[in-house]
C-alpha positions as CSV (number, residue, x, y, z in Angstrom):
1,X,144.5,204.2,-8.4
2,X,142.5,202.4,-5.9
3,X,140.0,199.6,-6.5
4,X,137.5,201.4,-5.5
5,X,137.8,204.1,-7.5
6,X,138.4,202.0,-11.1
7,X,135.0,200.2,-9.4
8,X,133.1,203.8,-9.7
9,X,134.8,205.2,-12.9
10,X,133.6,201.7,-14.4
11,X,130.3,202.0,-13.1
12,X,129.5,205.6,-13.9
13,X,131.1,205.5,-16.8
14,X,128.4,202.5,-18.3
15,X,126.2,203.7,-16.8
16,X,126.1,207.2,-18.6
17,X,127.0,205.7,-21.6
18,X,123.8,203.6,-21.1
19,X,121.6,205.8,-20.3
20,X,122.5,208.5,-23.0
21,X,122.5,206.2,-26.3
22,X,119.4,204.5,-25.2
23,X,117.3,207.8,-24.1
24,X,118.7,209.4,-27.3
25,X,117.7,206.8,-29.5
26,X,114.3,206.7,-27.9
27,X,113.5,210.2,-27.2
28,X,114.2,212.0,-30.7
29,X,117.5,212.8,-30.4
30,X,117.8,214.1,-26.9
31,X,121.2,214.3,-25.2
32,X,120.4,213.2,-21.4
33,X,124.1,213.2,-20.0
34,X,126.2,216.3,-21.7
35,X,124.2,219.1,-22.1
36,X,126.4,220.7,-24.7
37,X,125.1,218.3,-27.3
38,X,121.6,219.6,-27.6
39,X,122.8,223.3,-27.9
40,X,124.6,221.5,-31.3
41,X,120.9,219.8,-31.9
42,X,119.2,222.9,-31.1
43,X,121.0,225.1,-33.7
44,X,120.9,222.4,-36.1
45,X,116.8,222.1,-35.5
46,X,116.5,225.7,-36.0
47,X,118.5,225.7,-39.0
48,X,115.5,223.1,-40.5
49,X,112.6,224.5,-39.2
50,X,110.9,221.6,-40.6
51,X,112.0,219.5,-38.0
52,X,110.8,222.1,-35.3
53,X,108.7,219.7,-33.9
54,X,111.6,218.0,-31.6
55,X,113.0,221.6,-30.3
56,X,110.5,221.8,-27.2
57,X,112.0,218.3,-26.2
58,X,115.6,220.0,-26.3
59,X,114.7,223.2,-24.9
60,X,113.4,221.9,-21.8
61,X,116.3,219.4,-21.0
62,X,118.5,222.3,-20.6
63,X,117.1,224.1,-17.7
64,X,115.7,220.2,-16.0
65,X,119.5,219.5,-16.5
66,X,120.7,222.7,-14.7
67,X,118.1,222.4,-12.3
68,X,119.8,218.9,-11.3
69,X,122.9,220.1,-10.9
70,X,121.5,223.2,-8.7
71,X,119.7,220.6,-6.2
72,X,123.0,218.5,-6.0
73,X,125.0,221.1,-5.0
74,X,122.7,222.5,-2.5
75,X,122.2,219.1,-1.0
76,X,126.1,219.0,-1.2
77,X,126.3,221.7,1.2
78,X,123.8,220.4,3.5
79,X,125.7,217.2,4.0
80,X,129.0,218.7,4.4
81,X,127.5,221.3,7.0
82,X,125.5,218.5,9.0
83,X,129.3,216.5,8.9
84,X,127.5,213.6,6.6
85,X,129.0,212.1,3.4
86,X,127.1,213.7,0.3
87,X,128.1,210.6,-2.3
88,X,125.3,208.8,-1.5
89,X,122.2,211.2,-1.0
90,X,123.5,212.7,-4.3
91,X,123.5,209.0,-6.2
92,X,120.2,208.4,-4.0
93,X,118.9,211.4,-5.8
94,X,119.6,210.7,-9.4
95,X,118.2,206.6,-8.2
96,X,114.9,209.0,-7.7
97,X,114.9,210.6,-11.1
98,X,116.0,208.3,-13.1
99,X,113.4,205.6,-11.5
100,X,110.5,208.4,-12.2
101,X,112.4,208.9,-15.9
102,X,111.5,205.1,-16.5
103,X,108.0,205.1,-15.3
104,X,107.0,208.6,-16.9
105,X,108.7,206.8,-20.0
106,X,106.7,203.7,-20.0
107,X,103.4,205.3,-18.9
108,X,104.3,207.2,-22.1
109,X,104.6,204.4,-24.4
110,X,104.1,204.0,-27.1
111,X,105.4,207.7,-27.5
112,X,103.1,209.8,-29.6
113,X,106.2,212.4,-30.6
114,X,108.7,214.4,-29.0
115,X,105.6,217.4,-28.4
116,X,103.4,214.9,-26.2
117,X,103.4,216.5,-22.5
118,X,104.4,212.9,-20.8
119,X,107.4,212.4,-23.6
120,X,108.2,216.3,-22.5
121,X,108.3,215.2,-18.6
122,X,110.3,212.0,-19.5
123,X,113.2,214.3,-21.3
124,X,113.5,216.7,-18.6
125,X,113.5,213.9,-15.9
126,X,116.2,211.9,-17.3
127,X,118.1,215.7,-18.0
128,X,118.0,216.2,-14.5
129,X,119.3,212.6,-13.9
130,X,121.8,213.0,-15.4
131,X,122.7,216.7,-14.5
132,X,123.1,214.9,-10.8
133,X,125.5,212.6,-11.9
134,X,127.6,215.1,-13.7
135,X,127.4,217.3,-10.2
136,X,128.3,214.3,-8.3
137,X,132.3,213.7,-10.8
138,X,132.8,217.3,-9.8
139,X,131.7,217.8,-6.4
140,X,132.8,214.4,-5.0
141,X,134.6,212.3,-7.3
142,X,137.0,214.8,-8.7
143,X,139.6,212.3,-7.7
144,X,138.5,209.9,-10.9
145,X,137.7,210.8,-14.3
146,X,135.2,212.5,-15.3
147,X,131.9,209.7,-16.6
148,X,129.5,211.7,-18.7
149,X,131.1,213.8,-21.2
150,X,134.7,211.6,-22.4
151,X,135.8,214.1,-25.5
152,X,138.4,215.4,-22.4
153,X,139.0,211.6,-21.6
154,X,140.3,210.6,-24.7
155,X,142.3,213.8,-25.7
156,X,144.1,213.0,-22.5
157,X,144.1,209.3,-23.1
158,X,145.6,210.0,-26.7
159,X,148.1,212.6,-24.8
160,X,149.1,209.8,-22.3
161,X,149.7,207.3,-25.5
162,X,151.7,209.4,-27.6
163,X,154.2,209.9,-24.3
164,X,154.5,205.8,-24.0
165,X,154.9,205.1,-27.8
166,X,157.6,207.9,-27.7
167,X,159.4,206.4,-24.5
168,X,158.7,210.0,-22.1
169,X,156.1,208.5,-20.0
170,X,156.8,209.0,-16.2
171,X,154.9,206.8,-13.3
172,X,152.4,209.3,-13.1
173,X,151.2,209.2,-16.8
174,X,151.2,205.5,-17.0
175,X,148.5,205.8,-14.0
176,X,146.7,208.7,-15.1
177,X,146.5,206.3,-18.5
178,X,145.0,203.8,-16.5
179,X,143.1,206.0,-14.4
180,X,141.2,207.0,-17.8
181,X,141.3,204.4,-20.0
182,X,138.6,202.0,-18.3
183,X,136.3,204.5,-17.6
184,X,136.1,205.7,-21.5
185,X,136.0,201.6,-22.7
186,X,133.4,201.6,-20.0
187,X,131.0,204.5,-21.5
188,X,132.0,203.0,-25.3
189,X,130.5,199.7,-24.0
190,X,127.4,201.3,-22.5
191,X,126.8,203.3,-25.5
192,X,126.7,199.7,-27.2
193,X,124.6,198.2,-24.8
194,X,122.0,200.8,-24.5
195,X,121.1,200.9,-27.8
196,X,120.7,197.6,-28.9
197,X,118.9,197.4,-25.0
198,X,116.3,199.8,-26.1
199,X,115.8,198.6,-29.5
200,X,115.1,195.2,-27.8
201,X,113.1,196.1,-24.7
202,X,111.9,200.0,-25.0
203,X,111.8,201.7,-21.4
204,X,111.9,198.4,-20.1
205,X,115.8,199.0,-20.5
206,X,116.3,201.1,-18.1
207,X,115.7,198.4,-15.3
208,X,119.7,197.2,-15.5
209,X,120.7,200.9,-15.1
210,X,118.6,201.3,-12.2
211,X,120.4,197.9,-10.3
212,X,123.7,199.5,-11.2
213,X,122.9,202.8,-9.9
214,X,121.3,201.1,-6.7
215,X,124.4,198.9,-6.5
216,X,126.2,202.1,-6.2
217,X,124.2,204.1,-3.8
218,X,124.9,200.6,-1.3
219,X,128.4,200.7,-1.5
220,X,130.0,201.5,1.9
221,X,131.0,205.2,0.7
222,X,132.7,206.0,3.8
223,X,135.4,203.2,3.7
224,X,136.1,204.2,-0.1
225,X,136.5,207.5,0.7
226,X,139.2,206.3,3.7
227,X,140.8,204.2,1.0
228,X,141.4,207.3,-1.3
229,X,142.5,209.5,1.4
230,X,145.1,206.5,1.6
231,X,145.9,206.5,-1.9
């Protein structure tokens, strides 16, 4: 695998895991990056209806999630019809959300509970964030491993393992190993980082993710992509 794709599964790898353990510890609960998880929190709400209070939180993510994934793959096809790269507009576009996720976040500290209308608009902007970034691994980065959702990472990582402890690995599964591995250590690290970030600094945590995210929008896109076509 190329350097420069290790450099983005890395990258998008902490960053999700950053941005999903810190928003779910601050926001009630709510999945930002893998939608999947609030149907789970949704059925387990409804199943206590004492803790109703949450579900309008979680209900709303789903369609602001969809909704990002919608715009990226419209502004996907744009690109590729007007013969531009669409890696960076796309990570420009989640830069956008996930910068008005933070302010919406910390115009609504301290947050009165998950029913406030401004904690409602900070949920569904850092759904749609994310739902970019998850549009961007399949549209444009199919090439590395997937960043947001790593239950598929590690079954394959664990898949990969068992053929080197047994002796059957080939070339190939030693680099798809590889090709895996950092990206999940990557999200396991985030996950660490933003939630002992947020219970330090509240929305104020977010500011790291957005350098890494701008970081990423910078990077000269078209010379990765050469270097992959390459690889």
């Amino acid at each position: 695998m190329k350097p420069s794709d290790l450099t983005l599964g890395v990258g998008l790898g902490l960053l999700a895991g950053y941005i999903d353990t810190s928003a779910f510890v601050g926001l009630f609960g709510l999945f930002t990056a893998h939608v999947t998880g609030n149907f789970v929190l949704i059925g387990s709400e409804l199943a206590r209806p004492s803790h109703a209070g949450v579900l309008p939180l979680k209900f709303l993510a789903i369609p602001a999630f969809a909704a990002g994934v919608v715009v990226a793959r419209l502004m996907d096809v744009r690109c590729a019809r007007l013969g531009d790269n669409p890696a960076r507009p796309l990570l420009g576009m989640q830069f956008v959300l996930l910068a008005l996720f933070t302010i919406a976040g910390l115009a609504a500290s301290p947050l009165a509970g998950p029913e406030a209308p401004l904690v409602l608009v900070t949920g569904m902007l850092g759904a749609a964030a994310m739902g970019v970034q998850n549009a961007v691994g399949k549209l444009q980065l199919g090439r590395i491993a997937p960043t947001t959702v790593m239950t598929g990472n590690v079954t394959e990582l664990l898949i990969d393992m068992t053929d080197l402890a047994t002796g059957r690995a080939t070339p190939a599964v030693k680099a798809r190993f590889v090709k895996f591995f950092w990206p999940v250590l990557a999200f396991a690290l985030g996950c660490v980082a933003g939630g002992m970030a947020w219970m330090a600094f509240g929305f104020w945590c977010f500011m790291p993710a957005l350098v890494l995210l701008a970081w990423l929008v910078l990077l000269d896109w078209p010379a990765l992509e050469a270097a992959s076509a390459t690889a």
